[in-house]
N, C-alpha and C positions, 0 to 999 in steps of 0.2 A: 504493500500500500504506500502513497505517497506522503511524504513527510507534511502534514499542512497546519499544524499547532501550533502556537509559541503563546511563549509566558513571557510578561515585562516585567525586568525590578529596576526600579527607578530609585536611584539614594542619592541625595546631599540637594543642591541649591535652585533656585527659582529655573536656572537657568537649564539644566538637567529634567526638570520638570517639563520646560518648553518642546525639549525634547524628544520626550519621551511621547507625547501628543503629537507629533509631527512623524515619530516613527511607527506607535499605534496605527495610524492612519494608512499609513505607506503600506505597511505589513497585511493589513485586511485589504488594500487595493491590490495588491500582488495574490489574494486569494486564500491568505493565511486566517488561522479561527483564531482567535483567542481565548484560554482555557487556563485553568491553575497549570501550578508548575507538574504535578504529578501526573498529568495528562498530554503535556508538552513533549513537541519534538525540539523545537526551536527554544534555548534559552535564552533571551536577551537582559545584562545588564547594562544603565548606563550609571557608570560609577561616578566615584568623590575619591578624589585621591586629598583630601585636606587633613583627613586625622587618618590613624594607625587604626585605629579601629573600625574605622568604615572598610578599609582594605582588607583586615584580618575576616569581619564578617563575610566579606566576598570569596575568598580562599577555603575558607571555611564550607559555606555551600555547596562550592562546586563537590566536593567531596559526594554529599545527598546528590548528586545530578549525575550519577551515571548513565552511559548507553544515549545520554542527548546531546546532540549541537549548541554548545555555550558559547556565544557571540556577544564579546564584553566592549563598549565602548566607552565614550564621554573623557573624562580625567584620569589619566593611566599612564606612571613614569615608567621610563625605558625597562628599569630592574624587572618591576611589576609585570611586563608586557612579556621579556623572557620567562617569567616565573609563569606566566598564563600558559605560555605555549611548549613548556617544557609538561604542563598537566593535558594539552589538547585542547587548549580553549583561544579561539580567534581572537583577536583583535580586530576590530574595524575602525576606521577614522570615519565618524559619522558629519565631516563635512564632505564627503566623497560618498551621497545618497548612491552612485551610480554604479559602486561598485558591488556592492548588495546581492542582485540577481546570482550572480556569480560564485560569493560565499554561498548562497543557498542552495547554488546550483539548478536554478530556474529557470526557463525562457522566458523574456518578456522583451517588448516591443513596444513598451510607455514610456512617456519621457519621466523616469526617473526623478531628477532634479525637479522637477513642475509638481509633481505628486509628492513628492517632502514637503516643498512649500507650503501646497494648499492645506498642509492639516497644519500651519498657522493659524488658520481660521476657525478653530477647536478650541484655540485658544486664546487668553484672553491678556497676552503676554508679547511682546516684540522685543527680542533682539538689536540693539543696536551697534553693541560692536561683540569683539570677542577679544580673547587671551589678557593679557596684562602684562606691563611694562615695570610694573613697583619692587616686584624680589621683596617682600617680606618674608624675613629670616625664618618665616614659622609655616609657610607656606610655599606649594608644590606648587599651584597652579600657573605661574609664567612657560614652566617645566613641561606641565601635561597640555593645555592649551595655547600656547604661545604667544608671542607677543602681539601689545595691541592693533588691531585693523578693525575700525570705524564704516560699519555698512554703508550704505548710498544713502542719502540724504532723501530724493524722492521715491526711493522705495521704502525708505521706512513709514512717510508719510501716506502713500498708497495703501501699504499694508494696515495701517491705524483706518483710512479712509473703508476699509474692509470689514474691519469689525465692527466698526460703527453703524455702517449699515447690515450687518448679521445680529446685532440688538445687540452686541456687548456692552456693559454699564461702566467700567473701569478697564484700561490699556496701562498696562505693567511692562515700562522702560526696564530692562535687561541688558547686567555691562559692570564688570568688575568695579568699574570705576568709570559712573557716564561720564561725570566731570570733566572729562578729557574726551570725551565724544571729538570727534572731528567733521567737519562737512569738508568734500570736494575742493581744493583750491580754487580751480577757476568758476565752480557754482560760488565760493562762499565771496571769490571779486565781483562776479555779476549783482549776486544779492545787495554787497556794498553800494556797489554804484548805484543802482535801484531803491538803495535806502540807508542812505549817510547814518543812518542812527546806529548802524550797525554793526559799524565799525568798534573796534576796540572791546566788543562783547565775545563771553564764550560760546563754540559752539552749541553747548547744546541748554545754552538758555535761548539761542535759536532756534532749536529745535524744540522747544518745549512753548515758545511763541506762535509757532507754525502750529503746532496741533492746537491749541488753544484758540485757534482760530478759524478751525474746522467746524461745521454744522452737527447740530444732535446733543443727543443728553447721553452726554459720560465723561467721565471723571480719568484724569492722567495720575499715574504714580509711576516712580521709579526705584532703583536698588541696583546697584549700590554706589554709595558717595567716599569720596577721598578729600578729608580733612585739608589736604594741603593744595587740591584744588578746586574748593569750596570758594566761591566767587562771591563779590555783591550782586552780580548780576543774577546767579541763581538764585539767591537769597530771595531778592526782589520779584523774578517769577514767582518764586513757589508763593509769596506774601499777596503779590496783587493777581497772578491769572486767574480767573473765574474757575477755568476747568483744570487747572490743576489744584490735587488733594494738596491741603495743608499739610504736611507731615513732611521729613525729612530726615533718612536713617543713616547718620554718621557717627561709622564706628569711632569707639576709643581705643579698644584695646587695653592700654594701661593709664592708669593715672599718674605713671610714676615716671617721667622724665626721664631716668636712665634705664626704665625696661624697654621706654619708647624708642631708645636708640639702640638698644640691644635684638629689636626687630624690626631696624629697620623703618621704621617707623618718622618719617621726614619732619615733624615740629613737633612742639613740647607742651603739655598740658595746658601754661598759658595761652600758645596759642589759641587752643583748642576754644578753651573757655571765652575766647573773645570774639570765636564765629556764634557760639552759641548767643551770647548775650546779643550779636548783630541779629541771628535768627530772630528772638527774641523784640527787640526794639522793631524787625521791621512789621511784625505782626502776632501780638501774645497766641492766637488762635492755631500756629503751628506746633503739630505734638511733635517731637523729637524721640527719635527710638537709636537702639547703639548693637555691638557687636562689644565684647571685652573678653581676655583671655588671662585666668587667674591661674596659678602657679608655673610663669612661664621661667623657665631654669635662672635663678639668680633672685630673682623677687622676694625681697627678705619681707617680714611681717608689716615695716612701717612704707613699701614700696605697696603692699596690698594696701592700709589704710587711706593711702593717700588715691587708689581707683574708690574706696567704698568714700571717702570723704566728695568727692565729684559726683561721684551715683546720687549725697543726700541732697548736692548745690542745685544740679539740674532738677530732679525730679524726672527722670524717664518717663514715656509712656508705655515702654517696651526696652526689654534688654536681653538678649542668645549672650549666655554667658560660657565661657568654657572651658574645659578644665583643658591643661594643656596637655597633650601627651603627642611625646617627638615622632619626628615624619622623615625617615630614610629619604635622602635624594635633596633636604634642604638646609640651609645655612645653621639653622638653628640647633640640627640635629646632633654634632660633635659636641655641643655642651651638653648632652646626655640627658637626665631626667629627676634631678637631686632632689623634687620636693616629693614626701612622701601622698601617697594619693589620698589618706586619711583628712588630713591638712587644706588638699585641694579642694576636700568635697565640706569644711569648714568654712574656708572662703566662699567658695558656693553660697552655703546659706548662710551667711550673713548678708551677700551682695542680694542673695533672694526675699531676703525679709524686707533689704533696705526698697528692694524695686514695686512687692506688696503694699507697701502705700502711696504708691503713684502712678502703678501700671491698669490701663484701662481693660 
């Protein structure tokens, strides 16, 4: 009989998510069912290469998956990729939709690429760029996704023009770091000249202008932001555009000034604190949400109090807090893992208790 099951596990970020919706799609237009794993021909992961333990869980599995085709993509360091295929398990680059049929071993005569896209529209999420350019000490992804490239400009706004008219109520901007979104050189001279104001602004508080200026009733969010190029101009978006959500989710990571430079991490808490306060002044109605990472190797008790002393100033409306545990393949990883994890899960709850009286 012919192989036609498969099962999806989808682990780690928004953007894996988007994914995994656009592969769903593909795989039922190629003719495949989808069924739990124990009835599957076809395994598809698309992994998280960011902790040690999203990876272990993966390894772990495949063990339960005998006798099926396990086809791992998403975030996956070189080591990792030998370790797959030393047990039998594919790797695919899931920005090469095209080479699919092939792993499956299937005819097909669709255009490939067009049928990944279209199950965009499943979702309710858009891509705007990929990989990342930052090298945070604590962090594989530059590694497994590589570095940044900034989609088309009008196909992202097409793409938003799409969901909107399929009834989506909220479009979730996707992107390590939009901040650094880029438009086109010679689109983003033309725009200039076509609109002197525009000059000297980031790109993608241009882009977050352009949607906001789209017809229909829905609401823009994004994820994720980078501290160090947090703008006034984005500030002032997110403050005055109609249709973009107040909220804006910039990580901390540490409160502590020298952990911040021990990942890598480009300004220093004051900084930090004086985007927030501009957030702040330019509209109290913005909830602020974070990323933090407690016991990252060297973090002594008063480098914690000084993250849980920030956690009481801001008052989050949301905080992914983390316990940190080292990641083969990044900078961080040769300082080894010296906090005991009893300790880490300490910090935890305290940073939990502090975020239980301001998180909605």
């Amino acid at each position: 009989m012919p192989k036609t099951n498969f099962y999806l596990w989808t682990i780690g970020c928004q953007q894996n998510v988007h994914d995994g919706t656009r592969l769903g799609f593909l795989l039922k237009n190629l003719g495949l069912k989808e069924t739990g794993d124990s009835n599957a021909d076809y395994i598809f992961i698309i992994a998280c290469a960011v902790r040690q333990t999203a990876v272990d869980r993966i390894f772990g599995k495949i063990k339960d998956w005998k006798d099926k085709k396990i086809i791992v993509t998403g975030c996956v360091l070189s080591s990792d990729k030998k370790r797959l295929a030393e047990r039998g398990v594919f790797f695919w680059n899931i920005e090469k939709p095209e080479d699919l049929p092939k792993i499956l071993d299937i005819k097909n005569s669709q255009d490939i690429k067009k049928l990944f896209e279209e199950g965009s529209l499943f979702s309710s999420s858009i891509p705007i760029m990929y990989g990342c350019d930052n090298f945070c000490s604590y962090c594989a992804t530059p590694y497994t996704r590589g570095r940044e490239r900034s989609r088309d400009f009008e196909k992202i706004i097409s793409e938003a023009k799409e969901l909107i008219k399929s009834g989506k109520k909220e479009i979730l901007l996707l992107g390590q770091n939009v901040n650094s979104y880029k438009i086109d050189k010679k689109l983003k001279i033309k725009m200039e000249n076509d609109n002197p104001e525009l000059k000297d602004k980031k790109d993608f508080s241009i882009l977050l202008q352009k949607l906001d200026a789209l017809k229909g009733d829905f609401q823009v969010s994004f994820t994720s932001n980078h501290p160090k190029d947090m703008s006034d101009d984005i500030i002032e978006a997110v403050a005055t555009l109609k249709k973009v959500k107040r909220e804006i989710h910039l990580p901390l990571q540490s409160g502590s000034n020298k952990i911040l430079k021990a990942m890598n991490r480009p300004y220093t808490k004051e900084q930090y604190l004086k985007i927030i306060e501009k957030i702040r002044q330019s509209n109290p109605e913005i909830q602020i949400t974070t990323d933090v990472i407690i016991g990252f190797p060297g973090e002594t008790k008063d480098d914690f109090n000084q993250t849980a002393k920030i956690f009481k100033k801001i008052g989050y409306k949301m905080a992914y807090i983390n316990k940190y545990s080292p990641r083969a393949g990044t900078a961080a990883f040769k300082l080894g893992d010296p906090i005991p994890w009893r300790e880490k899960q300490r910090r935890w709850h305290e940073l939990d208790k502090i975020l239980s009286k301001t998180r909605c």
